[in-house]
N, C-alpha and C positions, 0 to 999 in steps of 0.2 A: 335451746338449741338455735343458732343460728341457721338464715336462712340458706349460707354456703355450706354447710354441716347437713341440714336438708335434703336438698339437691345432688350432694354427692354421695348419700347413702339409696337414695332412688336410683341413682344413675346407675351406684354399682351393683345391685342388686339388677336391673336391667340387663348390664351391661356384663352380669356372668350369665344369666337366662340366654342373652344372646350366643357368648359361647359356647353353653351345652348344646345350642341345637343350630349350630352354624349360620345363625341368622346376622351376622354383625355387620356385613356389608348392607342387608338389607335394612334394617333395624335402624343402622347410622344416616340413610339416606332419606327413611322414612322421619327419624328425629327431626333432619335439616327441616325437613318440609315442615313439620310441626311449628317445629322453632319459628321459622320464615311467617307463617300463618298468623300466630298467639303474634309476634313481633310486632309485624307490619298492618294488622287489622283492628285500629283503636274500635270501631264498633262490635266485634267480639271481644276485646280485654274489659271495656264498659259491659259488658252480658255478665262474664264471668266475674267481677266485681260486685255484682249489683248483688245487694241483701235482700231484695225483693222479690229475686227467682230464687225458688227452692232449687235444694243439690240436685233432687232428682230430673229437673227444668235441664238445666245446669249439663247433667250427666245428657241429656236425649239429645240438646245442640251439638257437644263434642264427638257424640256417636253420630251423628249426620252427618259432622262435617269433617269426620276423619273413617270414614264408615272402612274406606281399602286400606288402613295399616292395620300392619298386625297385632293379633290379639293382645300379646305382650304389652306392645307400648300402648295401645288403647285402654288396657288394664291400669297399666300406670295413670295415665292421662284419670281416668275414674276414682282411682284412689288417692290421687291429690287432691279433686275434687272434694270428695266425702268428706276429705281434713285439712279442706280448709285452705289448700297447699297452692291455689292454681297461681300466686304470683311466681312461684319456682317453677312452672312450665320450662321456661325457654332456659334456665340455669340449669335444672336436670338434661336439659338436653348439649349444653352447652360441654358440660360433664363427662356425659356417655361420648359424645366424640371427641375430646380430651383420651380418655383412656381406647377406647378404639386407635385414635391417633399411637400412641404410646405404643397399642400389640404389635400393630402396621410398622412401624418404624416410621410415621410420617408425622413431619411438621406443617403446620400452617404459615404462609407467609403472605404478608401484604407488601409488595414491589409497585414503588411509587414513578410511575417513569414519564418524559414528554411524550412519548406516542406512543399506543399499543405495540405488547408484543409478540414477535410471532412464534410459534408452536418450538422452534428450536431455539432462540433464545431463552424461553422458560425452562427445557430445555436443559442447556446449560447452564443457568443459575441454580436449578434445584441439584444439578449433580455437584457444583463447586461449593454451596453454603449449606448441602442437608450434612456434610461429614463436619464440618464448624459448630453444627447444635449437638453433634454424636444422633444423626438420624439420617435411615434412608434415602431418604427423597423431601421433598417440599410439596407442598399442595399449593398452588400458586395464584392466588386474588390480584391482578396486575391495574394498579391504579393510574388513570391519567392524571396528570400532576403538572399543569406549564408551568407552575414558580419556580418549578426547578431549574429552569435554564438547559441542562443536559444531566449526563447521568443518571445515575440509581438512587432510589433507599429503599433498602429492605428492611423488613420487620417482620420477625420470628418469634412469638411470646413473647417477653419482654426487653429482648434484644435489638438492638439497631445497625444497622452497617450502612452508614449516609457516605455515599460514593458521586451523590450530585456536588453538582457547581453551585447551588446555592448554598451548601454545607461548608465545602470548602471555602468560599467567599465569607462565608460569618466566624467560622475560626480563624483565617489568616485577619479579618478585625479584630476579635477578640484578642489575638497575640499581637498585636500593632497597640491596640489599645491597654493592654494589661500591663 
């Protein structure tokens, strides 16, 4: 089994438990945090790698240092442990808000702009581009970007809509040069 195949039988297993008992808002924001933590902290992903600390070592750090999520994900978080699993930490969770995203109607988007935007700009983009994926709304990660010159790009899973001036600058060379 692959490690994607993994990850997303964890997640969906999570990710009905959260269902039955109406925890998905809490659950998904509890994951983020997870996710962010295993991510961003090379001295805990070195802990949990090490073959030198036993699982049950292993199992008492993650219970300290996630001691306020819920049972649920703290369960999961231990049974990847046991088996071995902890490099799919942050992919199982990546997963579980995937399909959270899906029930919501909401998309993820990375919006690459020259200056921050403000609350009704974002705003307005999530209501113009969430009916463009066939979703609600957007969830909006709004990136400073100067190369851009002016304008937008947005990015929705794998989709792009480059509305900046440095976009259009390298297509109108591209067609000048082709």
């Amino acid at each position: 089994m692959t490690g994607s195949t993994v990850a997303k039988r964890y997640a969906l297993a999570l990710f009905q438990l959260a269902n039955e008992h109406q925890l998905l808002d809490q659950m998904e924001e509890e994951l983020r945090a997870v996710k962010e933590v295993v991510t961003n902290n090379s001295d805990l992903k070195s802990v949990l790698r090490s073959p030198k600390l036993s699982i049950e070592k292993k199992k008492e750090i993650l219970k300290d240092a996630f001691a306020s999520v819920n049972t649920f994900v703290l369960n999961t978080l231990m049974i990847l442990i046991e088996r071995h699993r902890e490099d799919h930490i942050s992919d199982v969770a990546d997963h579980f808000i995937s399909l959270a995203n899906d029930k919501k109607g909401i998309a993820d988007a990375k919006v690459y702009t020259v200056r921050p935007l403000t609350e009704a700009e974002k705003e307005a983009l999530s209501e113009s581009f969430a009916a463009k994926v066939g979703k609600k709304s957007l969830r909006i990660d709004n990136i400073v970007d100067t190369n851009l010159l002016g304008g937008i790009k947005l990015r929705i899973g794998n989709r792009i809509f480059d509305g900046s001036l440095r976009g259009k600058l390298e297509r109108l060379e591209r067609q000048l040069l082709g």
